[in-house]
DSSP file (Angstrom, degrees, kcal/mol; ACC not computed):
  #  RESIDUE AA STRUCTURE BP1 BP2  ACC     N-H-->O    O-->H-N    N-H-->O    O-->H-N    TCO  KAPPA ALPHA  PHI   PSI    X-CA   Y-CA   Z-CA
    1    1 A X              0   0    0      0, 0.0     2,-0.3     0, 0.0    14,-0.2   0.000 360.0 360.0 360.0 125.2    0.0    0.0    0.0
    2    2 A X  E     -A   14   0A   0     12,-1.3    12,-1.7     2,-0.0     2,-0.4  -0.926 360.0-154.0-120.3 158.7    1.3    3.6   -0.8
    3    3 A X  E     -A   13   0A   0     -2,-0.3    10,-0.2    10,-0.2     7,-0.1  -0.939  22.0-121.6-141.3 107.1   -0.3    7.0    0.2
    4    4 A X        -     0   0    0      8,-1.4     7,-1.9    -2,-0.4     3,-0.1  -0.143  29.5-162.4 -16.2 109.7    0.3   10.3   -1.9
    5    5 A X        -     0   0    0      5,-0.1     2,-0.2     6,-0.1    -1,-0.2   0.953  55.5  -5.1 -72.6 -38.5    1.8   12.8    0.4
    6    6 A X  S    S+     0   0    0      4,-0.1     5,-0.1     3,-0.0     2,-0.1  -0.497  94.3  75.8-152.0 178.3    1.6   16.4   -0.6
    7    7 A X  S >  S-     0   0    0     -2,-0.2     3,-0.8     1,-0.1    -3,-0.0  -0.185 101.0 -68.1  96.5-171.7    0.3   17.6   -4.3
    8    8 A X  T 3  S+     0   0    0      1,-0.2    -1,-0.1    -2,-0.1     0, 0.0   0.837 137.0  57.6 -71.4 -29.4   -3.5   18.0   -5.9
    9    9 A X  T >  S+     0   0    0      2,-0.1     3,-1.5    -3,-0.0    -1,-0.2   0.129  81.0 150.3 -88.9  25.9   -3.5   13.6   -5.7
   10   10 A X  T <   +     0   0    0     -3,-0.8    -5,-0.1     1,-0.3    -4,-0.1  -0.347  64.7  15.4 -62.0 131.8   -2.8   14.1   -1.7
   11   11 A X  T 3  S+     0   0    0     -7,-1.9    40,-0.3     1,-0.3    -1,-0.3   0.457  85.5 145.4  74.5  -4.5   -4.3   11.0    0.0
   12   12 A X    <   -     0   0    0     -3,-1.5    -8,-1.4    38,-0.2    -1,-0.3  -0.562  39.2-143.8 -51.3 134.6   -4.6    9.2   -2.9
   13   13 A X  E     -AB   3  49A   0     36,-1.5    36,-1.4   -10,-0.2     2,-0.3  -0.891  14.1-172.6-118.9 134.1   -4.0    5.0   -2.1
   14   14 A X  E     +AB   2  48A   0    -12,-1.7   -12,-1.3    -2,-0.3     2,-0.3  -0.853  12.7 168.7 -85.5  83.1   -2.3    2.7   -4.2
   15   15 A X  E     - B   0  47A   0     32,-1.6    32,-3.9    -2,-0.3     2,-0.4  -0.732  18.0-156.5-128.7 154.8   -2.4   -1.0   -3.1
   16   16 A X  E     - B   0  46A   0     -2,-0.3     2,-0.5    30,-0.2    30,-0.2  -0.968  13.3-175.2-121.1 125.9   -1.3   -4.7   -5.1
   17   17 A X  E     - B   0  45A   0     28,-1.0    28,-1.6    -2,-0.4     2,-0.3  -0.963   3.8-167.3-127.7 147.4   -2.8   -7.3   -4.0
   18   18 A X  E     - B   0  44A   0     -2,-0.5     2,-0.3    26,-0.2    26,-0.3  -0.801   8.1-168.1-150.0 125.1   -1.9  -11.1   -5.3
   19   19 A X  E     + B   0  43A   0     24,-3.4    24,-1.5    -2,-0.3    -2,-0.0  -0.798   9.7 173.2-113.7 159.7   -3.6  -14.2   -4.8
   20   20 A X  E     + B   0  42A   0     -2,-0.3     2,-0.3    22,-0.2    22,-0.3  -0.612  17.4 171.0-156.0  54.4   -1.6  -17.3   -5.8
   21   21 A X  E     - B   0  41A   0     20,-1.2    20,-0.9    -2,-0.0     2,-0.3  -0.764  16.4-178.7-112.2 155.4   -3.9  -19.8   -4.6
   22   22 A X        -     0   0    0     -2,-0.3    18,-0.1    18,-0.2    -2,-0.1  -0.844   5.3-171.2-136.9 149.7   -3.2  -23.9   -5.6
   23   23 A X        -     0   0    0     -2,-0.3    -1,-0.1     2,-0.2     3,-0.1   0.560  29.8-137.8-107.9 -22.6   -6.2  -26.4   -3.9
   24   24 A X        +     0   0    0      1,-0.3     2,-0.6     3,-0.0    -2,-0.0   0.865  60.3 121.3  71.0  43.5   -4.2  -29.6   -4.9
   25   25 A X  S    S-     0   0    0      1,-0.1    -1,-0.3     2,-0.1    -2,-0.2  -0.983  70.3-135.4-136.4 146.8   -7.1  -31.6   -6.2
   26   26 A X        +     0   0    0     -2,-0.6     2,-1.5    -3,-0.1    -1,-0.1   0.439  67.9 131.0 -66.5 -22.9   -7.5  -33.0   -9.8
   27   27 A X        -     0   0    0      1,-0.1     4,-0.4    11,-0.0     7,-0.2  -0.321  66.6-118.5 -72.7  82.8  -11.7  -31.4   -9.4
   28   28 A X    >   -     0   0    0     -2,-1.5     3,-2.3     1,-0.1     6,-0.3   0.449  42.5 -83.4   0.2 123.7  -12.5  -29.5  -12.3
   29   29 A X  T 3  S+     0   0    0      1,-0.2     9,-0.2     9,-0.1     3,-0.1  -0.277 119.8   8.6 -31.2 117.3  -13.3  -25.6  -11.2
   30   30 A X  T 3  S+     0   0    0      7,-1.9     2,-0.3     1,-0.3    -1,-0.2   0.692 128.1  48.7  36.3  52.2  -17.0  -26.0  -10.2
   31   31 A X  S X  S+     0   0    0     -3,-2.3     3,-1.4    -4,-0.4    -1,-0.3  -0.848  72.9  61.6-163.3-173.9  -17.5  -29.7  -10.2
   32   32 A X  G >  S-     0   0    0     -2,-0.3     3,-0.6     1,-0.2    -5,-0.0  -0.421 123.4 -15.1  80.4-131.4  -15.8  -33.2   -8.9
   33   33 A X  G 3  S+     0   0    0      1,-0.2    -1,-0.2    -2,-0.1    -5,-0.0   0.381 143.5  43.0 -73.0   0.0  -15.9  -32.8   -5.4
   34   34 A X  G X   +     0   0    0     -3,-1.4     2,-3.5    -6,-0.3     3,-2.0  -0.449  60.6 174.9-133.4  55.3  -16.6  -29.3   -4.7
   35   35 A X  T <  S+     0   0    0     -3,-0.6    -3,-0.1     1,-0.2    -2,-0.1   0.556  73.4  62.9 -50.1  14.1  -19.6  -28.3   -7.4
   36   36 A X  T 3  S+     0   0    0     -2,-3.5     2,-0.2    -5,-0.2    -1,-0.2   0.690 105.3  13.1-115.1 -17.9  -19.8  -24.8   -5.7
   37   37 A X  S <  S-     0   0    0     -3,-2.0    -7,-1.9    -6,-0.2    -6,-0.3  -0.887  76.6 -70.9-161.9-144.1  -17.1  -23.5   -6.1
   38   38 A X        -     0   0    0     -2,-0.2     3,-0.1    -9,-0.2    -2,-0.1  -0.340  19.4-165.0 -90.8 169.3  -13.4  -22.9   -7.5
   39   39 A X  S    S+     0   0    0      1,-0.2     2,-0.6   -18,-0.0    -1,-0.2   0.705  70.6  33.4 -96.8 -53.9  -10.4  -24.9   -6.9
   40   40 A X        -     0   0    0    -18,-0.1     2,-0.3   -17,-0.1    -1,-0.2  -0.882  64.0-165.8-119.6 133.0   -7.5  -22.9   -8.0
   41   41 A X  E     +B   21   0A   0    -20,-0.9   -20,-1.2    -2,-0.6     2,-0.2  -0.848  17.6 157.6-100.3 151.1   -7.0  -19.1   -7.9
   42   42 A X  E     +B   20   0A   0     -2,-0.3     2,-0.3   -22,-0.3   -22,-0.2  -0.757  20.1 134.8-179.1 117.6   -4.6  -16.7   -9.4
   43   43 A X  E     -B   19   0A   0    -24,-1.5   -24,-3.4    -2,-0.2     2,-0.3  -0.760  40.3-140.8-176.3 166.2   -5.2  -12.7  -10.0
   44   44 A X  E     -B   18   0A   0     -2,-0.3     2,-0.6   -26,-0.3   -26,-0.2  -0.945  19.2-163.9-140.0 103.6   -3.5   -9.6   -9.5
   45   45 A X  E     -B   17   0A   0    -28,-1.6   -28,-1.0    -2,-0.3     2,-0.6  -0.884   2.3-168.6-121.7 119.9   -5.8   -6.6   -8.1
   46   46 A X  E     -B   16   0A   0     -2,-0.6     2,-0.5   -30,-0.2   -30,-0.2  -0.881  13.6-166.6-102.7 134.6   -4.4   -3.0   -8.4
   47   47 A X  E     -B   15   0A   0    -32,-3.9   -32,-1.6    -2,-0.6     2,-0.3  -0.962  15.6-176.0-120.6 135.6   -6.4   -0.6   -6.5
   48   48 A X  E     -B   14   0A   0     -2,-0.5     2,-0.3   -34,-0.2   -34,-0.2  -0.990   2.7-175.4-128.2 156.5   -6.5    2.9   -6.5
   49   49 A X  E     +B   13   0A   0    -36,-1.4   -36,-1.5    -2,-0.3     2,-0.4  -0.989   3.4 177.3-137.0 127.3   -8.5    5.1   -4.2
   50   50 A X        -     0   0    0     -2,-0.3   -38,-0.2   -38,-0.2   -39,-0.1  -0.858  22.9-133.2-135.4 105.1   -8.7    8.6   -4.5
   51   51 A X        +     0   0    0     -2,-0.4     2,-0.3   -40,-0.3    -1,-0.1   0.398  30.7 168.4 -74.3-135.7  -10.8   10.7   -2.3
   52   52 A X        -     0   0    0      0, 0.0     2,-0.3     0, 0.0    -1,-0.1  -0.768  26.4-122.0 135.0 163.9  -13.2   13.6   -3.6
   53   53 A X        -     0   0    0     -2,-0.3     3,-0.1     1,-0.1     0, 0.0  -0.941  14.3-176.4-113.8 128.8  -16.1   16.2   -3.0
   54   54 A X  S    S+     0   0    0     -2,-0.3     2,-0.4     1,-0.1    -1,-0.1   0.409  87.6  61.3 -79.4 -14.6  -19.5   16.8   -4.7
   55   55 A X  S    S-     0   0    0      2,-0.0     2,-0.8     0, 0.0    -1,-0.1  -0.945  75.5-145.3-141.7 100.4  -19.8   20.1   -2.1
   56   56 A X        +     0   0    0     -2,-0.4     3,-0.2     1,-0.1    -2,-0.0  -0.720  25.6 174.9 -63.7 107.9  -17.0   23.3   -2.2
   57   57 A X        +     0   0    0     -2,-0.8    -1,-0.1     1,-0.1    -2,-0.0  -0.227  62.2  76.6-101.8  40.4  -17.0   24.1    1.6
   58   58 A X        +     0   0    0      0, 0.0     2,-0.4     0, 0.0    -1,-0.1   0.013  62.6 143.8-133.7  39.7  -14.4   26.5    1.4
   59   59 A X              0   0    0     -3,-0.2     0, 0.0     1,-0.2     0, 0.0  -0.481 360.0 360.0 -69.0 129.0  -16.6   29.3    0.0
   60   60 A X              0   0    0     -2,-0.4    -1,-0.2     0, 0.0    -3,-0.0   0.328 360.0 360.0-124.3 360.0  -15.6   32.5    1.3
């Protein structure tokens, strides 16, 4: 996770996330022995979050 410090993107979040997950079973992705769900996972999620306003409160 990184967080913008300073600038106009201040408070902006980056984060990577990676799942690399192995079940060790031979059972077809949503069959054999587990018909509900997956066996093996693998993905890569890049997140950004960036906050914002709909409403100027600094109206003078």
């Amino acid at each position: 996770m990184w967080q913008v410090q300073s600038g106009w993107t201040k408070d902006t979040v980056f984060k990577l996330h990676l799942t690399a997950y192995n079940n060790h079973s031979d059972n077809p992705s949503w069959g054999g022995g587990y018909g509900n769900v997956f066996q093996d996972e693998k993905d890569v999620k890049f997140m950004m979050i960036a906050p914002f306003s709909l409403f100027n409160h600094s109206r003078h």
